[in-house]
C-alpha positions in Angstrom: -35.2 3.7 -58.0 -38.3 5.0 -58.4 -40.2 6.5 -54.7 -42.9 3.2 -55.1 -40.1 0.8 -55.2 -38.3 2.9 -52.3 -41.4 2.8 -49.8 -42.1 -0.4 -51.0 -38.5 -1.6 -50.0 -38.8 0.5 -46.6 -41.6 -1.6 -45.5 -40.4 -4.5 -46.4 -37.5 -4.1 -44.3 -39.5 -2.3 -41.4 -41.4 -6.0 -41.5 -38.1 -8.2 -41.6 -36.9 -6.0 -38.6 -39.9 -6.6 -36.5 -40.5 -10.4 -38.0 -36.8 -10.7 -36.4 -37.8 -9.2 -32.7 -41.1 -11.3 -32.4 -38.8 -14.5 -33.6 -36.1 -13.7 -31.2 -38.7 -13.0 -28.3 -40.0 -16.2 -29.2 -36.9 -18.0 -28.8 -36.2 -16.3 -25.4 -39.7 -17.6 -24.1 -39.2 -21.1 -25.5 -35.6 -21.1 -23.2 -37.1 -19.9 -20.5 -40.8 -22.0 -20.7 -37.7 -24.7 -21.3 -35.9 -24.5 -18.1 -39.1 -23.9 -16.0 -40.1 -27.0 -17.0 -37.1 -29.3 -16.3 -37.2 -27.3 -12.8 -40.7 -28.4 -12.3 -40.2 -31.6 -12.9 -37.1 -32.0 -11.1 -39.2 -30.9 -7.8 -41.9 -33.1 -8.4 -39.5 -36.1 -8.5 -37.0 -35.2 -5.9 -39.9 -34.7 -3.4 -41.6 -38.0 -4.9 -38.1 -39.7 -3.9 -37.7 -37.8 -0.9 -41.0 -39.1 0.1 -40.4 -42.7 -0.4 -36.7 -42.5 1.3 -38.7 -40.7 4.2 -41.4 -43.5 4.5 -39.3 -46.5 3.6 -38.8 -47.2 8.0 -42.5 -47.1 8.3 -42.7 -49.4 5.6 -39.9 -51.7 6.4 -41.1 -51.8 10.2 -44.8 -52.7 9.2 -43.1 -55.8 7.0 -41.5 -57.1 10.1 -44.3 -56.4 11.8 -46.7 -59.1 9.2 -43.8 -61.4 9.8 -42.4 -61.6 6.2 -39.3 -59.8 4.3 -41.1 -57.6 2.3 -42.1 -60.9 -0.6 -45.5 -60.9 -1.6 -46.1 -64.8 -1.1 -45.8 -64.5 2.4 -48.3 -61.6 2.7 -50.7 -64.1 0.7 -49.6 -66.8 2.7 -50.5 -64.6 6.2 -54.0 -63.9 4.6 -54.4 -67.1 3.4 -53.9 -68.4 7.5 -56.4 -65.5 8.5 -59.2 -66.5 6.2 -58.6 -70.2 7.5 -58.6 -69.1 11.1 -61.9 -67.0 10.0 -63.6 -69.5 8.6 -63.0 -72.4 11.3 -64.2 -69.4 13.9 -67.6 -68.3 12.0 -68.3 -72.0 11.1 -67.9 -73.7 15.0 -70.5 -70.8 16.2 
């Protein structure tokens, strides 16, 4: 082997060694960026459903409180009555 094809050889596997370190630190980030991300979004939808289980009284109470189950046709319905009620009010004045 001549001393070209020997340095030659050396930096080529000086290259491969360092190619293999920037691939395998590449990897590690990808994991990591990986699990960061499913944590992330794991917070943002248990405190999205914590939110709504911690509001769903408010909610339920203010339902009772327009008189219907929670259906939208009676909320229209309760509206409709108002506008009625409105209407026969503004027009008698």
């Amino acid at each position: 082997m001549t001393p070209d094809e020997r340095s030659l050889l050396e930096r080529t596997a000086a290259m491969v060694a360092e190619n293999n370190k920037i691939l395998r630190s590449m990897r590690s980030r990808g994991r990591w960026q990986m699990a960061f991300q499913i944590t992330y979004w794991v917070i943002i939808l248990g405190l999205t459903f914590g939110a709504i289980y911690l509001i769903q009284p408010y909610i339920d109470s203010l339902m009772s409180a327009l008189g219907g189950n929670g259906s939208s046709g009676s909320i229209g319905q309760e509206l409709q009555q108002a506008m009625q009620m409105y209407k026969t009010t503004t027009s008698t004045q």
